[in-house]
C-alpha positions in Angstrom: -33.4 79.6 -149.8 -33.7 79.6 -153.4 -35.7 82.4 -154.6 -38.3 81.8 -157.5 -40.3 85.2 -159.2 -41.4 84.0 -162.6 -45.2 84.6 -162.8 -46.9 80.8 -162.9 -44.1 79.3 -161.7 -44.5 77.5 -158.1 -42.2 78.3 -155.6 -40.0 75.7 -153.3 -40.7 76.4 -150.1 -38.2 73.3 -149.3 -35.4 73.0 -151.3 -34.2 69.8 -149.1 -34.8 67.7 -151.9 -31.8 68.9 -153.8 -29.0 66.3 -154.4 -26.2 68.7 -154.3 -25.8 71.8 -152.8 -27.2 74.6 -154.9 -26.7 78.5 -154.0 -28.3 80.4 -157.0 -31.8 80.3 -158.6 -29.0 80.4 -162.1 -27.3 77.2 -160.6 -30.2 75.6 -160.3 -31.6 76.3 -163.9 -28.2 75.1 -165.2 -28.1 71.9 -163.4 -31.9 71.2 -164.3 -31.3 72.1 -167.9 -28.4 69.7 -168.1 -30.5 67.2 -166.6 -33.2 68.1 -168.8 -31.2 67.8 -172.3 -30.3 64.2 -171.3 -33.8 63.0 -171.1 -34.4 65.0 -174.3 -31.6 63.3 -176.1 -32.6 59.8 -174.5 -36.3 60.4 -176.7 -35.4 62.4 -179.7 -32.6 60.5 -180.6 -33.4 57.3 -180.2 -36.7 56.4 -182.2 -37.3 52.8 -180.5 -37.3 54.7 -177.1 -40.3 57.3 -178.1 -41.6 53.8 -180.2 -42.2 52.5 -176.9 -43.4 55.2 -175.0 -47.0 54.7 -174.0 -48.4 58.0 -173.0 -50.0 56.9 -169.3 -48.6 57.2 -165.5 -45.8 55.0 -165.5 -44.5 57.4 -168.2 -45.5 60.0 -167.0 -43.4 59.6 -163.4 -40.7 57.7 -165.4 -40.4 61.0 -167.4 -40.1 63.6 -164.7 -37.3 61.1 -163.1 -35.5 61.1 -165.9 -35.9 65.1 -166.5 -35.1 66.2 -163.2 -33.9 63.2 -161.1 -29.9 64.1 -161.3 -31.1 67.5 -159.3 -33.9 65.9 -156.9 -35.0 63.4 -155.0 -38.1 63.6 -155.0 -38.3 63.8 -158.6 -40.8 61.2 -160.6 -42.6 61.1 -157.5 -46.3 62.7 -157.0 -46.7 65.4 -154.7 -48.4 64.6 -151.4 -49.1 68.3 -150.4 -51.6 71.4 -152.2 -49.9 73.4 -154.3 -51.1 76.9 -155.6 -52.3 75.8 -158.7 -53.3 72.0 -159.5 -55.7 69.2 -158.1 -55.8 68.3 -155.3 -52.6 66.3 -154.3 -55.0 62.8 -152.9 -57.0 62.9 -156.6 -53.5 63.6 -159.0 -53.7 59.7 -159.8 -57.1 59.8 -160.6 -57.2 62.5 -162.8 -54.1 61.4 -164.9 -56.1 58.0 -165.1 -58.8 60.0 -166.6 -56.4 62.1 -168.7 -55.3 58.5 -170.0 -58.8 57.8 -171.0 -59.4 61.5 -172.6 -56.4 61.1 -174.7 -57.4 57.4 -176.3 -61.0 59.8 -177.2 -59.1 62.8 -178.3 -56.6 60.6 -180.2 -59.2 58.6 -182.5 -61.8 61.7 -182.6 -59.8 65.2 -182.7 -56.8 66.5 -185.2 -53.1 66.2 -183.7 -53.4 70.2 -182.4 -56.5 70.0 -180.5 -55.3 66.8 -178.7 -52.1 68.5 -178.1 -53.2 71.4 -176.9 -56.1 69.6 -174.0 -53.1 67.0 -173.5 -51.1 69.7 -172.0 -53.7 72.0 -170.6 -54.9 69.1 -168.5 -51.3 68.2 -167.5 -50.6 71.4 -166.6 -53.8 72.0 -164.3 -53.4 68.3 -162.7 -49.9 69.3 -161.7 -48.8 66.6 -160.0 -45.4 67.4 -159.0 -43.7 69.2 -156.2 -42.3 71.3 -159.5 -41.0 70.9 -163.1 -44.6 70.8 -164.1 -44.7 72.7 -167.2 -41.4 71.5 -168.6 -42.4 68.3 -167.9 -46.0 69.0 -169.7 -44.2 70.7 -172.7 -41.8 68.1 -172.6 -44.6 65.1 -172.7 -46.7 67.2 -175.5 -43.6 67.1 -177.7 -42.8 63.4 -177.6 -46.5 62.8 -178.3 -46.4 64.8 -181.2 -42.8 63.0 -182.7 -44.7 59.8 -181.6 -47.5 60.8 -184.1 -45.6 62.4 -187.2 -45.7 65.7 -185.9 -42.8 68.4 -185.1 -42.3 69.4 -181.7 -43.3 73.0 -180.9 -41.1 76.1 -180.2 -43.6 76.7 -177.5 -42.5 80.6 -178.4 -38.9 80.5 -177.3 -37.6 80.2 -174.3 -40.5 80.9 -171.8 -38.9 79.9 -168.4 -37.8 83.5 -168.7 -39.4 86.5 -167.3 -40.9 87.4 -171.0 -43.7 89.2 -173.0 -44.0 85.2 -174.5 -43.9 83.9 -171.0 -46.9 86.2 -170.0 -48.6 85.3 -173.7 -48.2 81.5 -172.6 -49.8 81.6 -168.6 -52.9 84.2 -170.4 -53.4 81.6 -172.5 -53.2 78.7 -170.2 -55.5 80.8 -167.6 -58.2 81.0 -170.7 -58.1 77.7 -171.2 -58.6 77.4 -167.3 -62.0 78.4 -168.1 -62.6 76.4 -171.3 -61.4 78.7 -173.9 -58.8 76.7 -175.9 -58.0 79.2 -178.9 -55.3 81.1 -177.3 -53.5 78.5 -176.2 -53.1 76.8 -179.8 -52.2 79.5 -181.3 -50.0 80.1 -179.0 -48.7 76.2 -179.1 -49.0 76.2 -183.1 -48.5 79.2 -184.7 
């Protein structure tokens, strides 16, 4: 068993999923990193892919496939049990439906930061995978701001690491848990 001690980060209870045999939580990061920087390459590289994108489910599991599908099988696909943190796993598609709705509102009414900054909240606390969530969010919230002009974000370095940032980050996520947004974009933007 793989063992996972970042704080917000949801631990594998059943690492049967994995494609290939893994024996070290740093084997694991490698081989989803690698995995990772290919979808990130398919996106930023290529401007008629992130043309195309259209920011709703499809997406959204396409995505998570193509970040973490080299490393597991269940990857791109919704989780079917509760989790610590997210909604509950039998209303996940109707909450990103909603979320698809929000972000057409936020989109025509709000400035590029505060419909980055809900767009990845809400991803975040939908949580509908077994993990990968918040790569996947930042990930989502980056090619939605290349989509629309923007840069992406250096989301404060690396915060998959046991940091002072990390802890900064999940604070301000918690706040926005309970509707207090500011934290989290300046933490996203400044």
């Amino acid at each position: 068993m793989i063992v996972f001690d970042k704080e917000g980060e949801t631990p594998l209870d059943d690492i049967s999923g994995l494609k290939f045999e893994i024996a070290t939580r740093k084997e694991l990061d490698e081989a989803e990193a690698q995995n990772i920087l290919k979808a990130y390459l398919k996106y930023t590289l290529n401007s008629s892919k992130l043309k195309n994108v259209t920011f709703d489910l499809n997406f959204f599991r396409k995505l998570h496939k193509e970040m973490f599908g080299d490393v597991w099988s269940w990857a791109g696909e919704f989780r079917t049990t509760q989790t610590s943190i997210g909604v509950e796993a039998n209303k996940i598609h109707l909450a990103l439906y909603q979320l698809q709705d929000d972000l057409k509102f936020w989109e025509e009414n709000w400035n590029y930061q505060d419909t980055a900054v809900r767009l990845h909240h809400s991803l975040v606390k939908i949580h509908p995978f077994l993990n990968g969530n918040g790569r996947w969010a930042r990930f989502v919230v980056d090619l939605w701001l290349l989509k629309h002009g923007h840069n992406v974000l250096s989301w404060g370095g690396d915060i998959n690491e046991i940091s002072t940032i990390r802890n900064e980050y999940i604070a301000a996520l918690k706040e926005a848990d309970n509707g207090a947004y500011e934290k989290l974009k300046q933490f996203m933007f400044s």
